[in-house]
C-alpha positions as CSV (number, residue, x, y, z in Angstrom):
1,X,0.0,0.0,0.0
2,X,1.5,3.3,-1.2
3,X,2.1,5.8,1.5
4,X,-0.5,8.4,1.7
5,X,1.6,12.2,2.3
6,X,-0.3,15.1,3.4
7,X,0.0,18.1,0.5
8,X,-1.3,21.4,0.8
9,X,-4.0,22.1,-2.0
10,X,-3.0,25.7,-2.6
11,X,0.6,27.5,-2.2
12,X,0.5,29.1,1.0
13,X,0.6,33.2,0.8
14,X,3.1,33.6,3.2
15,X,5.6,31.6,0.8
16,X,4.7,33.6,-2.1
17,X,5.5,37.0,-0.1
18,X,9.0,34.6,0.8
19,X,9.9,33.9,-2.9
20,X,9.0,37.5,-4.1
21,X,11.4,38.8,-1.1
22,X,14.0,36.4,-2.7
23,X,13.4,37.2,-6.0
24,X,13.9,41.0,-5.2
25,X,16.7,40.2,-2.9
26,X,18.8,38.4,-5.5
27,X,18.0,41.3,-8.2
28,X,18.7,44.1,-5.5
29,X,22.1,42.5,-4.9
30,X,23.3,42.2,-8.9
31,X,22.3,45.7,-9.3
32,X,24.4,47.1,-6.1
33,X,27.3,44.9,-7.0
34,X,27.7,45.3,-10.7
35,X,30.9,44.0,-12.8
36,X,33.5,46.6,-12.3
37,X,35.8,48.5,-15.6
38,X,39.0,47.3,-15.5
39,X,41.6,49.8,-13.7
40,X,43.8,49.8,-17.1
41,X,40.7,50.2,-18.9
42,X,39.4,52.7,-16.9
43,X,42.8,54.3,-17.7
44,X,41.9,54.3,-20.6
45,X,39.1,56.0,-21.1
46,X,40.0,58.4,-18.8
47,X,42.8,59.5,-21.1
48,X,41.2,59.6,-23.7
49,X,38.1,62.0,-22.2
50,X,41.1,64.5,-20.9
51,X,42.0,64.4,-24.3
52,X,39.0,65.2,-25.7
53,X,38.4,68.0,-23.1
54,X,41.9,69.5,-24.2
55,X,40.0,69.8,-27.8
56,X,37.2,71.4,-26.3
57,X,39.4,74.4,-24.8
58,X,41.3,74.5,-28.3
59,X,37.7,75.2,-30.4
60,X,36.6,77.5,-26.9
61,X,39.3,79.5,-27.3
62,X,39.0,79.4,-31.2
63,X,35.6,80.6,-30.9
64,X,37.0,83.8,-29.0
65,X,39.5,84.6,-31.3
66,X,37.0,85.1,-33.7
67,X,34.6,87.2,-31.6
68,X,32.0,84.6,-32.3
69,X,31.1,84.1,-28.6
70,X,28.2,82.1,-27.3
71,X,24.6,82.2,-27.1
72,X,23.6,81.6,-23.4
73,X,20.5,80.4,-24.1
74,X,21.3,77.7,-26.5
75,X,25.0,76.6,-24.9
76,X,24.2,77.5,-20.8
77,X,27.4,75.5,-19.9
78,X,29.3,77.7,-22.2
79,X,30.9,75.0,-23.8
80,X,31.9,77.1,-27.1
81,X,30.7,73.9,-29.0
82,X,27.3,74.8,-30.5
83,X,26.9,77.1,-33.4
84,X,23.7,79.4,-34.2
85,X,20.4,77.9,-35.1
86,X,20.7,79.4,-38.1
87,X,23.2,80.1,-41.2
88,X,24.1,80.0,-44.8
89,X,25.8,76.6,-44.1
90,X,23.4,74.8,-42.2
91,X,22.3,72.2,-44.0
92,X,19.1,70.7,-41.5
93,X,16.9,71.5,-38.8
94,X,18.6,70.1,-35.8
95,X,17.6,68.6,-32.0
96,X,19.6,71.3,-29.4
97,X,19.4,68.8,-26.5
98,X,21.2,66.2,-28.5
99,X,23.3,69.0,-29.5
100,X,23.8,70.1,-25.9
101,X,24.2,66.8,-24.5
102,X,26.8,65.6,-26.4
103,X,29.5,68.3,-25.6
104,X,30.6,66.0,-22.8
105,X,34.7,65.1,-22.7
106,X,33.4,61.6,-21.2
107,X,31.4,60.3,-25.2
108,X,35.6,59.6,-25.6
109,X,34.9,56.8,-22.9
110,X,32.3,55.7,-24.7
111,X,33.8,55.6,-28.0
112,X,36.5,53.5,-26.1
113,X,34.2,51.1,-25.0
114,X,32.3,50.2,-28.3
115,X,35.8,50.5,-29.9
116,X,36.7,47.6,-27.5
117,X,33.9,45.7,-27.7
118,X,34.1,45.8,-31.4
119,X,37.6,44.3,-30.2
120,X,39.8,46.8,-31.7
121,X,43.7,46.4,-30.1
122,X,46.6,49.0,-30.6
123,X,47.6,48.8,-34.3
124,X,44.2,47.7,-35.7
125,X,42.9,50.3,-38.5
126,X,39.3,52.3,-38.4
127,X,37.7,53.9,-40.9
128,X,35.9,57.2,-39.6
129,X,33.5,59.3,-41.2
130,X,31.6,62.5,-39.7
131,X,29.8,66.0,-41.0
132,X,30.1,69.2,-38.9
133,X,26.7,68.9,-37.1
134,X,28.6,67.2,-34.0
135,X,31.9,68.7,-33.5
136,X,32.0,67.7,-30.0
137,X,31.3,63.9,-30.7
138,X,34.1,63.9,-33.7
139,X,36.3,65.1,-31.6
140,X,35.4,62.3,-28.6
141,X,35.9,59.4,-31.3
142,X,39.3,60.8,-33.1
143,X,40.4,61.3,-29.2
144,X,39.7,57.6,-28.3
145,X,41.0,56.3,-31.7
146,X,43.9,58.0,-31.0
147,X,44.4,57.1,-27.3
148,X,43.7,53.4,-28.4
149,X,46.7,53.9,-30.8
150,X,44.4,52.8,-33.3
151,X,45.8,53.7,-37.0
152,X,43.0,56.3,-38.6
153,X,41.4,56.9,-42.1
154,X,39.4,59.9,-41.7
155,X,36.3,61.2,-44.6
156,X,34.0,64.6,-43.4
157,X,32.4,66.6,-44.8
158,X,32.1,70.4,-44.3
159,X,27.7,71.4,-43.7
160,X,26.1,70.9,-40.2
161,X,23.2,70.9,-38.7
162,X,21.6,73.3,-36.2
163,X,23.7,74.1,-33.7
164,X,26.3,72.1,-35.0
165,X,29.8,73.3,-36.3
166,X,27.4,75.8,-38.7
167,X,29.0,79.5,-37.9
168,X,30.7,80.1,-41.5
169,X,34.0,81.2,-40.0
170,X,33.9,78.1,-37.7
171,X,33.4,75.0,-39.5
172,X,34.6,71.7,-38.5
173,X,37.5,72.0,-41.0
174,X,38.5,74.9,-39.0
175,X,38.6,73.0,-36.1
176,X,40.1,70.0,-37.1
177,X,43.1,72.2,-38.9
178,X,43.3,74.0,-35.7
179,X,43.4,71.1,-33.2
180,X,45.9,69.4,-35.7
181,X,48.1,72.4,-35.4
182,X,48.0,72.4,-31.5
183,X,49.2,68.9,-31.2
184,X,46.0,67.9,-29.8
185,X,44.3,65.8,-32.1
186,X,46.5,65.0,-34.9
187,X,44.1,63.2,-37.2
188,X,43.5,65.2,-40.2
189,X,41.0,64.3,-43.4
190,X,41.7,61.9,-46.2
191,X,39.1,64.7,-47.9
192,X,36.0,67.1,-47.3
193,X,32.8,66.7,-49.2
194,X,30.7,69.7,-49.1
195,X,27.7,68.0,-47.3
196,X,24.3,68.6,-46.9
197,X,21.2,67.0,-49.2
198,X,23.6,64.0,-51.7
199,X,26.7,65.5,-50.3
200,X,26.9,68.0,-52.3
201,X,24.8,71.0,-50.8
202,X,21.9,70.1,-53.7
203,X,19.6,73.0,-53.0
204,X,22.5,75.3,-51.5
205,X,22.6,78.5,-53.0
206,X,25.6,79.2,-54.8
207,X,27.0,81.4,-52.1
208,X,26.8,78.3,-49.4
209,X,28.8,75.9,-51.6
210,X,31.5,79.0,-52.0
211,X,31.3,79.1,-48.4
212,X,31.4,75.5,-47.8
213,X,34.3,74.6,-50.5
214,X,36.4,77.9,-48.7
215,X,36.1,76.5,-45.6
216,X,37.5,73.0,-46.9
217,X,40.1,75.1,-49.0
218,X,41.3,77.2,-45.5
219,X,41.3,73.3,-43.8
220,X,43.8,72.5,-46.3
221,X,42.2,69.5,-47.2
222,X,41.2,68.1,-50.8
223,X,37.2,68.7,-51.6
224,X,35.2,65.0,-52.4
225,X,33.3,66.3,-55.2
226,X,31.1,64.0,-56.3
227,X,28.0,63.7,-58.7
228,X,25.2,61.9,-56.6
229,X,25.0,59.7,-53.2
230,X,26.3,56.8,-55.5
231,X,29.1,58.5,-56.8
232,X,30.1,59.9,-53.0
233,X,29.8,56.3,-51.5
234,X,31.9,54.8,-54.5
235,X,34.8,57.7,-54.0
236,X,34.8,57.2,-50.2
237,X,35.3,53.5,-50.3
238,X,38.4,54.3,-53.0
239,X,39.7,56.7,-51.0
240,X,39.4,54.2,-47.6
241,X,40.9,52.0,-49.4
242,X,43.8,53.6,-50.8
243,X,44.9,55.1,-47.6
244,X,45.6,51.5,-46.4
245,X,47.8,48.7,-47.9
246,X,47.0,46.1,-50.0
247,X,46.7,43.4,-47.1
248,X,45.6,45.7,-44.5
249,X,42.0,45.5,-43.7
250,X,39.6,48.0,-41.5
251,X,38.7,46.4,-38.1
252,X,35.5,48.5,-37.8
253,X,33.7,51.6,-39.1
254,X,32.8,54.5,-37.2
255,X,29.8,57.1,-38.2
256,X,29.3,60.7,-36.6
257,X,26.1,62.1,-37.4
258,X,23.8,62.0,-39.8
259,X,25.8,62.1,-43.2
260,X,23.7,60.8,-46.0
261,X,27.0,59.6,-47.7
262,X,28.5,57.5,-44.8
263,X,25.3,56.3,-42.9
264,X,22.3,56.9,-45.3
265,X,21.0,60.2,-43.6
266,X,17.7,59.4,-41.1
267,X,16.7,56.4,-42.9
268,X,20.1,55.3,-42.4
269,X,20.4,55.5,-38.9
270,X,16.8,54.4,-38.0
271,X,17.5,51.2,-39.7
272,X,21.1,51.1,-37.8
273,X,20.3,52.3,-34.3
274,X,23.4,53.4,-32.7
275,X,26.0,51.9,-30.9
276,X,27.9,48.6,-32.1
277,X,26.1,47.0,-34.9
278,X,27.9,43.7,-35.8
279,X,27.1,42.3,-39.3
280,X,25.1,39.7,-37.8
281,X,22.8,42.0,-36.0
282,X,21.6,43.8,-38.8
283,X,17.7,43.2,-40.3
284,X,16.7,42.5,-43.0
285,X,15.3,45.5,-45.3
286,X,12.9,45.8,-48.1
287,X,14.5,49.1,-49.3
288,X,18.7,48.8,-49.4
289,X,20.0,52.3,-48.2
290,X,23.2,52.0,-50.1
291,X,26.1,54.1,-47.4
292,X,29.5,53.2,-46.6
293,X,28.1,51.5,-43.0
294,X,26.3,49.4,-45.1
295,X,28.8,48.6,-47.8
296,X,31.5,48.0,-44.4
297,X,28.9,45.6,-43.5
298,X,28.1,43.9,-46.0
299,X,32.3,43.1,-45.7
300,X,31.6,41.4,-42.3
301,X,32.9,44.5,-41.0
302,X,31.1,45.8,-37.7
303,X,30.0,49.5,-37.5
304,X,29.6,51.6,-34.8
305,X,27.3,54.7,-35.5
306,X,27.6,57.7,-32.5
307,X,24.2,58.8,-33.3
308,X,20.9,59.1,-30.6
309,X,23.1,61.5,-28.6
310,X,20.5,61.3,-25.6
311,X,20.0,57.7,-25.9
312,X,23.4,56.9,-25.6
313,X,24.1,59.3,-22.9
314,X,21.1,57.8,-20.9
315,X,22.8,54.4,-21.4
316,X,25.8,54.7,-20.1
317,X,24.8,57.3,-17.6
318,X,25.6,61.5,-18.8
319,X,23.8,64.3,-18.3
320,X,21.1,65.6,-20.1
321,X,21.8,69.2,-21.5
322,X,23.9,69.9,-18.7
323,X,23.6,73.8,-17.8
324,X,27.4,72.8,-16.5
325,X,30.3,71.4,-17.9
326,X,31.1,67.7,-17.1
327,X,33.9,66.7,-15.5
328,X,36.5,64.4,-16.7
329,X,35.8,60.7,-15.5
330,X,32.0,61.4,-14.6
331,X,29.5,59.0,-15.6
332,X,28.3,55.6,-15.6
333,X,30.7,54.5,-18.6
334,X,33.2,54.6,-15.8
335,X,31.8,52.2,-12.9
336,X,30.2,49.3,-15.1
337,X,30.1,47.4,-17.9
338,X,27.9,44.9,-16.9
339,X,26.4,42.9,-14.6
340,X,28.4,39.9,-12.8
341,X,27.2,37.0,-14.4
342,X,28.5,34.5,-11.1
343,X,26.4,36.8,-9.0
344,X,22.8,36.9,-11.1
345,X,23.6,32.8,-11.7
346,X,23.5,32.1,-7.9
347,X,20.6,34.6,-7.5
348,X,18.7,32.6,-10.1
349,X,19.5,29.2,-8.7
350,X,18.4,29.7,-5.6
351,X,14.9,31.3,-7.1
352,X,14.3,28.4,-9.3
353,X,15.5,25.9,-6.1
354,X,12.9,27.8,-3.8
355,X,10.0,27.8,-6.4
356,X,10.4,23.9,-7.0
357,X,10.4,23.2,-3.6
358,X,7.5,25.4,-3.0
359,X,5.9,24.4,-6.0
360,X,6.4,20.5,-5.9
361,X,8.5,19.7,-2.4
362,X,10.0,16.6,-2.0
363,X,8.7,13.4,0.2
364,X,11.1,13.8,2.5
365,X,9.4,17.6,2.9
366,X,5.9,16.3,2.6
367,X,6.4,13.7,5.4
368,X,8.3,16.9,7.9
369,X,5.5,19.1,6.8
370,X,2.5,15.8,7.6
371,X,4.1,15.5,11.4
372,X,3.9,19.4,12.0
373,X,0.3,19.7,10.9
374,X,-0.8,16.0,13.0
375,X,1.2,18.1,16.2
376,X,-0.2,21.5,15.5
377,X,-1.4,22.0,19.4
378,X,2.7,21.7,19.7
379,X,4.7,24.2,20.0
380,X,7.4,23.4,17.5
381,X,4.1,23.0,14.7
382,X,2.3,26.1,16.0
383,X,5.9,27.9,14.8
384,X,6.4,26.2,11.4
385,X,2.5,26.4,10.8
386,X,3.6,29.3,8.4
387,X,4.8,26.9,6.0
388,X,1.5,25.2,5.1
C-alpha cells in the first residue's frame, strides 16, 4: 500500500510574499554589485576623455579669437561647441538637447568602450567618417581612436546641422586644422565633401557651396566632389581603401552624425540604431540604403554609429543638457560594464531551487511538513505552521 503524504491544495501566501522577497533580494544585490571597468581600462578611457576636453578648450578659445562668442540660451554650460540655429551653411533643422548633450569630454569613454567591444587592439585600422553637425562627438571618437593607438582613415564633410559646427567662420574643417596644429588631435581628413542633401549642398545657394568649399580650402584638405549619393559612397570606399595597404583590412567603421553619404541620412540610422552594430545583428530591409556602414557591413565589418546623442548618454549614464560642464571621469561609462554574471547565476539558482520546492517539495518535505500539521497543538508546529 503506497504511502499516503499530506499536500497542501493551494501555495500558502506567506511563501509567495518569501519567494518574491527572494526574488527582489537576489535582483537588489546584482544591481548594487555590478561588474567593475577594469583599472587599465578605466585608464583608458580616462585618457582619452582629458584628451578630448583638451580639444574642447582648443575650439573655446577658437571661438574667442574670432569674436564669435556664445549664445547663453542655447550653450548655458558655455561650452563654445554649438553654433547658431541658423546660417548660410546649415544644411538641417537640428535637435539642441542632442546638440547640448553631447558636448561631454566623457562620449571619448564611450567611443573606447564600443571601440573595444568591437575588439579593436593597438595597431588595428578604423575607418571614420563624420559631418560638422557634431563637432563635440568627432572630436570624442578621433580622441579615443587615437588614445587606443588605433591607426585612422578619416572622410567629413564640411555642412552641419543646427547648432552644430554651422558658424561660417567656424566649421569643422576649421577646427580640425586648428586642433591638428596644436598637437592635440593629430588626425586630419583623407578629404571634405561639401555636405548637406547628396553631399553635395543640392539645394545650396551658390554662395553656401562658396562658403562650404572655402572653408575646406582654408582646412587645407582636398574637396570629395562628387555627382550623386552613388558617386560619393563609391569615391569614399576608393579613398578608404587607398589610404591603407594592399593586405591591410579596416577592423570596424565609425559614423558621426547623420551624413547621407556614410550612414544613409535618417533612414540610415533608423534602420542602424546606434551603438555597435555587428554584421550579424543587422535586419533585413525591403528598401537597401546603399552608405558606406552598409557597404562595411556587407564586408563582415562591424559598425559603430555615435548617433541618438541622448539615448546613448542615458545608457551609459551622462547628463542631459547639462547647464554645466562635465567633468573628466564622470559617468556611468566609468563604474560598469555589466552585470556579474556568477552573482545573477547564484541569485537565479536559488529562485528556481525555492520555487520547486514550494511548488512540488519533496517526500522527504511532505512527510516533515504531515508531522507538524498532526502536532499542531505543539509548540514546534504552531511555529512552522507558516509553512503550510
Amino acid at each position: 500500500m503506497k504511502s499516503l503524504y499530506y499536500r497542501p491544495q493551494t501555495v500558502s501566501p506567506r511563501l509567495l510574499v518569501a519567494l518574491s522577497i527572494l526574488a527582489v533580494a537576489a535582483l537588489a544585490t546584482v544591481e548594487a554589485f555590478p561588474k567593475q571597468t577594469d583599472s587599465s581600462e578605466q585608464a583608458l578611457m580616462v585618457a582619452a576623455a582629458r584628451k578630448a576636453d583638451s580639444a574642447f578648450e582648443v575650439v573655446r578659445r577658437q571661438r574667442n579669437e574670432l569674436g564669435l562668442g556664445t549664445i547663453r540660451d542655447q550653450d548655458p554650460a558655455e561650452t563654445g561647441l554649438l553654433g547658431p540655429s541658423m546660417s548660410l551653411v546649415t544644411s538641417l533643422p537640428g535637435h539642441l538637447d542632442a546638440k547640448q548633450t553631447s558636448a561631454n569630454p566623457n562620449f571619448a569613454a564611450v567611443a573606447v568602450n564600443y571601440l573595444r567591444e568591437a575588439g579593436l587592439q593597438p595597431g588595428d585600422r578604423v575607418a571614420i567618417g563624420c559631418t560638422g553637425s557634431f563637432p563635440a562627438l568627432n572630436i570624442a571618437v578621433l580622441a579615443a581612436a587615437e588614445t587606443m593607438e588605433l591607426e585612422i582613415s578619416l572622410i567629413s564633410s564640411a555642412a552641419s546641422s543646427q547648432f552644430g559646427a554651422n558658424h561660417p567662420l567656424q566649421m569643422w574643417p576649421d577646427m580640425e586644422r586648428r586642433l591638428a596644429q596644436e598637437g592635440i588631435i593629430k588626425t586630419r581628413s583623407i578629404a571634405v565633401s561639401r555636405g548637406g542633401f547628396r553631399d553635395k549642398a543640392a539645394g545650396m545657394t551658390d554662395e553656401t557651396r562658396r562658403r562650404l568649399e572655402a572653408a575646406i580650402t582654408r582646412g587645407g584638405r582636398p574637396l570629395l566632389n562628387c555627382t550623386s549619393i552613388e558617386d560619393s559612397v563609391d569615391r569614399r570606399m576608393q579613398l578608404l581603401q587607398r589610404s591603407t595597404g594592399d593586405e591591410d583590412r579596416f577592423a570596424a567603421y565609425v559614423n558621426v552624425g547623420g551624413g547621407s553619404a556614410s550612414v544613409g541620412g535618417t533612414r540610415g540610422n533608423e534602420h542602424l540604431g546606434h551603438g555597435l552594430i555587428r554584421p550579424t545583428d543587422l535586419l533585413p530591409t525591403k528598401e537597401p540604403i546603399d552608405s558606406v556602414a552598409m557597404r562595411f557591413l556587407d564586408q563582415g565589418v562591424p559598425v559603430i554609429n555615435m548617433i541618438h546623442v541622448v539615448a546613448m548618454a542615458k545608457k551609459h549614464g551622462l547628463p542631459i543638457s547639462s547647464s554645466v560642464r562635465p567633468e573628466v571621469g564622470e559617468g556611468g561609462v566609468y563604474v560598469s560594464k555589466g552585470y556579474r554574471k556568477s552573482f545573477a547565476g547564484i541569485g537565479l539558482l536559488m529562485i528556481l531551487v525555492a520555487t520547486s520546492l514550494v511548488m512540488r517539495p519533496p517526500p522527504w518535505l511532505v512527510a516533515s511538513l504531515q508531522k507538524l500539521a498532526l502536532g499542531r497543538n505543539s509548540p514546534t508546529a504552531s511555529n512552522a505552521s507558516w509553512m503550510l
